[in-house]
N, C-alpha and C positions, 0 to 999 in steps of 0.2 A: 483278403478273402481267398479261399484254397475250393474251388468246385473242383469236384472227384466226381466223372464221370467212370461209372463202375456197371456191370454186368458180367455174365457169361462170355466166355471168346466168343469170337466173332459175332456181338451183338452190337457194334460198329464205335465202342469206345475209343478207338483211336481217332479215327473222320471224324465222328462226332465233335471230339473235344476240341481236334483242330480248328474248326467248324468253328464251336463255340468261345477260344480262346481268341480268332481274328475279332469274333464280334466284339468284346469285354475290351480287347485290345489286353490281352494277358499273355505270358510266358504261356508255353505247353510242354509237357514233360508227359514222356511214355511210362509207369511203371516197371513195364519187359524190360525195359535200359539199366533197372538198377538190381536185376536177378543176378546171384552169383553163377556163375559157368555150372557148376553144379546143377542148382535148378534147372537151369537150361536141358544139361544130359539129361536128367530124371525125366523131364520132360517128351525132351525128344525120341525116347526110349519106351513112350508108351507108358510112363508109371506116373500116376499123380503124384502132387505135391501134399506134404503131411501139415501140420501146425507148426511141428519143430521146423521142417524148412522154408515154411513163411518167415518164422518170426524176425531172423536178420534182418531179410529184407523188408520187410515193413519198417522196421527199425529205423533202417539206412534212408526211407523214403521219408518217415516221421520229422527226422533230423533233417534232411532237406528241405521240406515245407514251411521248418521256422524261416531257413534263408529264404525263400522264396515269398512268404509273409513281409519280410521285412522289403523286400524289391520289388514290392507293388502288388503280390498277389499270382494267381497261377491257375492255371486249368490242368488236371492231372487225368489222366486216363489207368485206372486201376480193377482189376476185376472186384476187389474188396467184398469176397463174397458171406464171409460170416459178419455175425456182430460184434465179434470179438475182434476181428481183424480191422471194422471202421472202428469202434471203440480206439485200440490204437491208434489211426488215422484221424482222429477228434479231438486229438488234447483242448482244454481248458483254454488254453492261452491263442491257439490260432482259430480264428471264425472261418469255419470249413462248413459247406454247403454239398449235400452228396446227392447226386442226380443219377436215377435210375433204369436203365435201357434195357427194360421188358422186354420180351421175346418168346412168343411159344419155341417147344424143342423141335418142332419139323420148320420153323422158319430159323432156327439160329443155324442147323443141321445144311441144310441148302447153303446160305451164304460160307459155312465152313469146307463144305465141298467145294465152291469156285476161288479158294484160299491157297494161295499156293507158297506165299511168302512169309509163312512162321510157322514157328518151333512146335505148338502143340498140335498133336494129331484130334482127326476127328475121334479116333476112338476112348480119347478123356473128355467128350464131353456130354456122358452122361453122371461122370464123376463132379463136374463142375454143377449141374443140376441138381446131384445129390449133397452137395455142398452149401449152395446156394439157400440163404435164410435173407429173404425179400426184405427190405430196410420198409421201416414204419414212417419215417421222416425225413424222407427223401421227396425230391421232386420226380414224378416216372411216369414215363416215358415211354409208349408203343412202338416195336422197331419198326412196325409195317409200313413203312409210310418214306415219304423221300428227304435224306438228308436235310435238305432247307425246312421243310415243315417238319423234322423234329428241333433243328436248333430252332425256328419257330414258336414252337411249343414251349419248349425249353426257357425262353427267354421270356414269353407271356407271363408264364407259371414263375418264376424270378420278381415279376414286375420289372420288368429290364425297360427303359428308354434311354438312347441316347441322349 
């Protein structure tokens, strides 16, 4: 199993997943780790990313998920903001689980401001809002609240017991 913890930047997709991946006892992989340097400039520059410069990279994360399907499973931290881009991230063949980290935009906005260690600015992310098409079948997830009671939640909503 592949859970894709996915939202907007800084809607705590990384802590979260780490979070959730010690519980599961699963591998954790960042999506940001498999951006070409490209994206990255585009990024860091102020300009949103397009579909065309997704697509690689989803690609390249796709093809990774099968390995990681086969080595026990994996907890992924991805914005996956369209449905076309989980669509990708969903093939048939790997049982992937996509978990939703809601977030109004004056609460994602705050924690983006005391962010000081990555590539995009605050000012893409009203681009990422307008991008953002809410998954239907997804497990989600309110940010408001404290790390442990969303992996909490998280793990309710799963039917998770050790």
């Amino acid at each position: 199993m592949i859970y894709i913890v996915m939202g907007v930047s800084s809607s705590g997709k990384t802590l979260i997943g780490q979070k959730l991946a010690e519980e599961l006892d699963f591998a954790f992989y960042d999506a940001d780790d498999f951006h070409p340097i490209e994206n990255v400039e585009k990024m860091e520059s102020g300009q949103p990313l397009n579909d065309e410069d997704r697509l690689p990279w989803l690609q390249k994360i796709r093809r990774n998920m099968m390995q990681w399907e086969q080595t026990g499973g994996a907890v992924l931290a991805c914005s996956a903001l369209k449905k076309s881009y989980r669509d990708i991230l969903n093939p048939s063949d790997i049982p992937t689980r996509f978990i939703y980290l809601k977030g109004s935009k004056e609460v994602i906005a705050k924690r983006m401001k005391k962010r000081s260690d990555h590539f995009m600015p605050e000012s893409l992310l009203d681009s990422q809002f307008r991008a953002l098409e809410e998954p239907q079948n997804a497990v989600t997830v309110n940010v408001d609240q404290s790390p442990a009671d969303i992996v909490k939640e998280i793990l309710a909503q799963l039917n998770y017991t050790k």
